[in-house]
N, C-alpha and C positions, 0 to 999 in steps of 0.2 A: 762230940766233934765230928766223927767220921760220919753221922746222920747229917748234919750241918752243911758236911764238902757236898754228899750226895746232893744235898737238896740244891743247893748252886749249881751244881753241875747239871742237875735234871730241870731246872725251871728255866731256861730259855727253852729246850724242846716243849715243855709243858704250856707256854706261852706263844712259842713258834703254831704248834695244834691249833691253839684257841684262837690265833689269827687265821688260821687257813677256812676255820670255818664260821667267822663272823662276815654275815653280810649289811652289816649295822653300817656302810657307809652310804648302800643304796636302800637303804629304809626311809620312811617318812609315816608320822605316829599322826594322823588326822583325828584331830577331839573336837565332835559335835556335839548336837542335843544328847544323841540316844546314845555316848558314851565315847569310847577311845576306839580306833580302828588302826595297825601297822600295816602296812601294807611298801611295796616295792616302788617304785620311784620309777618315773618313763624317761627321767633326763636322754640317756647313751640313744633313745629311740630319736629324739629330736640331735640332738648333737653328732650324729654319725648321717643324720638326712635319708632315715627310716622313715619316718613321716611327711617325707617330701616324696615319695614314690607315687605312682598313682593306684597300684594293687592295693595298698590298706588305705588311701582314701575312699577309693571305690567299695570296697567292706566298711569302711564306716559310712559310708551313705546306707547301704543296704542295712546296716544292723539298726540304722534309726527311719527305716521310711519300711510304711504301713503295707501287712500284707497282701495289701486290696493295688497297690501302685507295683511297677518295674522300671528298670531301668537298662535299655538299651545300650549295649556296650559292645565295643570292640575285644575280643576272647585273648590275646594275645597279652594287652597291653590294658587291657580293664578301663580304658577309656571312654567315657558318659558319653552317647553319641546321641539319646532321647530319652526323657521320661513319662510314661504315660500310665493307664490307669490298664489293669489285668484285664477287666472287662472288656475295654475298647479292642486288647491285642487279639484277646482270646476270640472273640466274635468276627475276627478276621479268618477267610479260606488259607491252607496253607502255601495257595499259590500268590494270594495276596502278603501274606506276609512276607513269600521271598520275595517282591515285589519292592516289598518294605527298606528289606537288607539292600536290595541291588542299588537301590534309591540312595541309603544313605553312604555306599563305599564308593558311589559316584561324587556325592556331594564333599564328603571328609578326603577323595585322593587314596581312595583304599584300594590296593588288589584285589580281583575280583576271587581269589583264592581267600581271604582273608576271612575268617568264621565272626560273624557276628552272633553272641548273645543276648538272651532277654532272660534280666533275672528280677526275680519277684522279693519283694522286702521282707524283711525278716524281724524287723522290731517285737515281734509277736514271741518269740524263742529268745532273742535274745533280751534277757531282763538282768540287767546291771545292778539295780534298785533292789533286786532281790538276793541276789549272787553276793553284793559287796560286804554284808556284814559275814559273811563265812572265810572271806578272804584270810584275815588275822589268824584265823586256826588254822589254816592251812600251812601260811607261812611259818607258823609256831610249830606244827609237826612236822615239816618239811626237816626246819632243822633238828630238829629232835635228832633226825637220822642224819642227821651229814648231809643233807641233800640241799643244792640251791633253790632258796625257797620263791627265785622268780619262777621259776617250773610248776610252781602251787597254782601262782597266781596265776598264769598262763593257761593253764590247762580249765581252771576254776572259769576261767571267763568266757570260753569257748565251749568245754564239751555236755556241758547239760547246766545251761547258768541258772541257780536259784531253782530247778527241777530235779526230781528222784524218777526221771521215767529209763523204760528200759528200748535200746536201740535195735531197729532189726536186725540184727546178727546178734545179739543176745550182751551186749557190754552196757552197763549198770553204774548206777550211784556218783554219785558227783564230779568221780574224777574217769567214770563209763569204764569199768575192768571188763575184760570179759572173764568169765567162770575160771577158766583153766587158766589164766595169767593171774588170777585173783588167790587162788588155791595155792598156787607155787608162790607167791609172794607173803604165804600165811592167812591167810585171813580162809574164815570157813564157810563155803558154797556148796550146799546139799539142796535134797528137796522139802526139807523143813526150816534149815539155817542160811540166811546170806545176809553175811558181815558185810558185803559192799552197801548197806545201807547204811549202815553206822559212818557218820562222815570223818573221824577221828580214825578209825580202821580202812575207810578206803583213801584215805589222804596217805595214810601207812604204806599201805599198797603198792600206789602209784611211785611214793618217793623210792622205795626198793625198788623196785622194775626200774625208776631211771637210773640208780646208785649201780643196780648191779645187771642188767642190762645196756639200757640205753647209751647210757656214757659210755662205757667201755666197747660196744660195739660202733661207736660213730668215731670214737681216737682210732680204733681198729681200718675203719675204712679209710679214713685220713692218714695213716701214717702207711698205708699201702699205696700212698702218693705222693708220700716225701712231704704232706704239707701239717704246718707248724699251726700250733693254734696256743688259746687260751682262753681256759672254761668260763671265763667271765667274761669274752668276749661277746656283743649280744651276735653276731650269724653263729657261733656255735652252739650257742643257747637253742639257736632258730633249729641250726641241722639238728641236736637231739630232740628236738622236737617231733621231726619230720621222720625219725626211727620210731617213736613213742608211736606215731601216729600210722605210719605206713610198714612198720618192722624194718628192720636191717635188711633182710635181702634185698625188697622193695629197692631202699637209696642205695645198695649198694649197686643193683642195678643202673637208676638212673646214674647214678656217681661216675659209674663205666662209661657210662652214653655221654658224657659231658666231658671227661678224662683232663680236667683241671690239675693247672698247676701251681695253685694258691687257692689259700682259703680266705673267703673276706665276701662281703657282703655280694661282690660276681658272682660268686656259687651260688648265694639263698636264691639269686634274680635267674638263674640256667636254669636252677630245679624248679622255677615257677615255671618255663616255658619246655620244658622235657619232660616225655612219659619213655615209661620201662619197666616192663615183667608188671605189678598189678600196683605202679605208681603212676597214677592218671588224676585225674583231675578234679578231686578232692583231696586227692592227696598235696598238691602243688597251691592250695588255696587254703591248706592246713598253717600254716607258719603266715600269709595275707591276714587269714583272721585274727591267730593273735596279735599281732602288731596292731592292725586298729582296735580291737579293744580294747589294749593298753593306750593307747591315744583318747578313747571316749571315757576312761575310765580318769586318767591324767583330766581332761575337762571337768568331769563333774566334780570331781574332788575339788581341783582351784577355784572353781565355779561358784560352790558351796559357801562358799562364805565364812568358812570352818576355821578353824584354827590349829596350823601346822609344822609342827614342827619335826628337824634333823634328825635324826636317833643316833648321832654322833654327839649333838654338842644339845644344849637346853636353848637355842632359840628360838623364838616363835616364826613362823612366817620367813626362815631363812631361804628358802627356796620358791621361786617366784613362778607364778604360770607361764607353762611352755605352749608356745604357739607354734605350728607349723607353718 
């Protein structure tokens, strides 16, 4: 009997747990030819008007146009102002080129302060097609640890998609550790041994650093602002992102240069246009890129022709392709 009360008493906390760390409502289980794939759902990216911004459009043009083309853009606002072919740009003086700029901020009503970029495509790095069958394991380890396994997916698509190369500054393996953040996270980096190639041990990895890093350091900066959040929210997802990516001091920097008083997708859109202490401008195009690759990623899967189902419920095809 007295096992009995126990167990009553104990299985709504028991049950309470296993809700906090099910993300089985934003799952979607894609079965194709070459088998079953789970992977994270882009819905909250379309229905909060993520994908209606112009920053992850303009990365999803870049991430599918060839490295031989660029595309002329307004640096603020990532705005397509011309696209042309590298060759044509590059073979231009670089007096002609500013020629180029001054031409078209006359043409668009631009101030003549206003930085125009030329960026050259990247289809070439970014492989989707390769990256997408490691997605499911990641997610799978992710939660293994506790950790929100959109962060898997996020990081999988961006930081070396479907490649095992090593970055110059020395960060590694699929989800790019650096040694001394790899080491502290467990995993064993010597000059004989490095587990960040193991994609099972650097998925490991990554989820600690964000479980016992990341998150705790990005509530840290937000609650020295009084502002409220919720881990499921996607800009919060975006700002631990942008600590993973840039470290805590980096945002807490920019965070100070911005001095917000709510947290909500205002802040992802400040810290795309603010630099601070060594958050500059790969750091602010760090959370642009994942967002369109979860949108290119959303296309090809509805694309597919595949057959999709809820990981809530057993229907097929319950979830319909999201257009921007």
């Amino acid at each position: 009997m007295y096992k009995l009360l126990l167990l009553s008493f104990l299985m709504p906390l028991i049950l309470l747990s296993q809700t906090q760390k099910n993300w089985d409502h934003e799952k979607i289980e894609v079965i194709q030819l070459d088998g079953s794939h789970v992977i994270m759902d882009a819905e909250r990216i379309y229905a909060d008007k993520w994908a209606d911004l112009p920053q992850p459009q303009f990365w999803k043009q870049i991430m599918k146009l060839a490295p031989d083309s660029c595309l002329i853009n307004v640096a603020s606002s990532r705005i397509v102002l011309a696209k042309m072919s590298n060759k044509d740009w590059n073979s231009q003086t670089e007096t002609r080129k500013e020629i180029v700029r001054d031409s078209l901020r006359i043409v668009y009503n631009l101030d003549s302060t206003e930085r125009i970029f030329v960026t050259t495509g990247k289809n070439d790095f970014y492989r989707f097609n390769d990256v997408y069958p490691t997605i499911s394991k990641g997610v799978e380890v992710f939660e293994e640890q506790g950790v929100d396994p959109w962060y898997a997916q996020a990081i999988l698509l961006i930081e070396s998609p479907g490649q095992l190369k090593k970055s110059s500054v020395g960060a590694y393996g699929a989800f790019q550790l650096m040694p001394s953040v790899a080491r502290a996270m467990g995993l064993t980096v010597n000059s004989t041994t490095d587990e960040r190639k193991d994609f099972e041990k650097s998925a490991m990895g990554s989820a600690r650093l964000i479980k016992r890093v990341c998150i705790p350091e990005a509530k840290k900066i937000l609650a020295s602002y009084n502002i409220d959040f919720n881990e499921n929210d996607l800009w919060f997802r975006l700002f631990v992102l942008h600590v993973y990516h840039a470290g805590a001091i980096n945002v807490r920097a920019v965070v100070n240069k911005i001095n917000p008083s709510s947290g909500n997708q205002d802040l992802i859109k400040a810290m795309w246009q603010t630099t601070a202490a060594s958050f500059g401008n790969n750091s602010q195009n760090y959370t642009q890129l994942a967002l369109a690759s979860q949108i290119i990623l959303n296309e090809l899967v509805y694309q597919s022709g595949a057959s999709i189902f809820d990981c809530l419920s057993s229907n097929s095809t319950t979830k319909t392709f999201l257009e921007n």
